[in-house]
Every structure is written in structure tokens, then in C-alpha cells.
C-alpha positions as CSV (number, residue, x, y, z in Angstrom):
1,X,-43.7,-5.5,21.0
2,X,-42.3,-4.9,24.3
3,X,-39.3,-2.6,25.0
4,X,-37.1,-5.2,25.3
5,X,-38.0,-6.7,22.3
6,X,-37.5,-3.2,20.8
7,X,-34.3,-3.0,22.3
8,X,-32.9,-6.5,21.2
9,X,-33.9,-5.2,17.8
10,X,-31.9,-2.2,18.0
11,X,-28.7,-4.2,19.0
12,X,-29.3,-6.9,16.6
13,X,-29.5,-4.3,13.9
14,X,-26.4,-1.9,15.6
15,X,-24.4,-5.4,15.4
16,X,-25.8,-6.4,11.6
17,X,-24.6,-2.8,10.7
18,X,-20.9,-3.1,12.5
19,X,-20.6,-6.7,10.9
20,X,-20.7,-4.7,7.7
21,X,-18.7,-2.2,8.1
22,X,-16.2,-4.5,9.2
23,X,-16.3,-6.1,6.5
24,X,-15.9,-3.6,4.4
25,X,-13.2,-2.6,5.8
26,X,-10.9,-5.6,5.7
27,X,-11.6,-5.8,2.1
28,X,-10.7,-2.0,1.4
29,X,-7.3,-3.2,4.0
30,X,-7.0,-5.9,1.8
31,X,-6.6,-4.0,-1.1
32,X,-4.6,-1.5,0.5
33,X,-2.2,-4.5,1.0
34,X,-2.1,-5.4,-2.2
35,X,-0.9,-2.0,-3.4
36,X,1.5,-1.7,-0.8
37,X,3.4,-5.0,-1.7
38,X,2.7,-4.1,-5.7
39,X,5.0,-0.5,-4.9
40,X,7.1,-2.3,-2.7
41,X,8.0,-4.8,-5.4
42,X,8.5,-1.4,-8.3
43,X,10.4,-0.1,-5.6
44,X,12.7,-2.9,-5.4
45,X,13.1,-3.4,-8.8
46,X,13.6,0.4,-9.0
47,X,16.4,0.6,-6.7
48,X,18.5,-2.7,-8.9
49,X,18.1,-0.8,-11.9
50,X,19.5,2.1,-10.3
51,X,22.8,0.3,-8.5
52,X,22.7,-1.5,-11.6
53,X,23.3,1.7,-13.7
54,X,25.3,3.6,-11.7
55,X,27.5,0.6,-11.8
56,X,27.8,1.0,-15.3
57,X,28.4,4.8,-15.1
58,X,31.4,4.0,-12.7
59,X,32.8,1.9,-15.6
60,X,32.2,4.2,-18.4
61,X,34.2,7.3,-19.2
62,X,35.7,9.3,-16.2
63,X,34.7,12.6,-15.7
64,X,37.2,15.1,-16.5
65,X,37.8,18.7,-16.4
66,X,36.7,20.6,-19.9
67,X,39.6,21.9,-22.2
68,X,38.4,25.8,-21.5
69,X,39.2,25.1,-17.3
């Protein structure tokens, strides 16, 4: 082989190996994604239930003083 040849080599394999990585990494992004929307969606739920309850505990019985103030 000549050194070109050995050199085309080299780059096809340097490119085969980036291709890959790539790849890998958009599927780890991909997930990442996934978990992100997934605690973004908790998070939102999260913060009704909160309003939601403190609603109610404006509602319920005011706070007053105790008898021994």
C-alpha cells in the first residue's frame, strides 16, 4: 500500500470513528431530553398542587394568636 492509500485509511477510519461517537451522542442527548421534559412535566404538576393547596389553606382556619400571648 502506498502512503496515500495508508493515509485515506486513516481518515476513513478517523471519520467511521466520529460517525460513532456522534451518534452516540445524540442518542445519550436524546435521552437527556426525555428526562428533562419528564421533570419538567413533575415540576408542573408539582407547582398546581402546591397553589392548589395553599389555596385551600387560605380558606381554612385563620391563624390566630394562642390563648397564653
Amino acid at each position: 500500500m502506498s502512503e496515500a492509500e495508508d493515509r485515506i485509511t486513516r481518515l476513513e477510519e478517523t471519520v467511521a470513528h466520529q460517525a460513532k461517537t456522534i451518534e452516540e451522542l445524540s442518542d445519550q442527548l436524546a435521552e437527556q431530553w426525555k428526562v428533562v421534559e419528564q421533570t419538567r412535566a413533575k415540576l408542573d404538576r408539582l407547582t398546581e398542587r402546591f397553589l392548589s393547596l395553599e389555596e385551600q389553606a387560605r380558606d381554612a382556619i385563620p391563624v390566630t394568636r394562642p390563648p397564653y400571648y
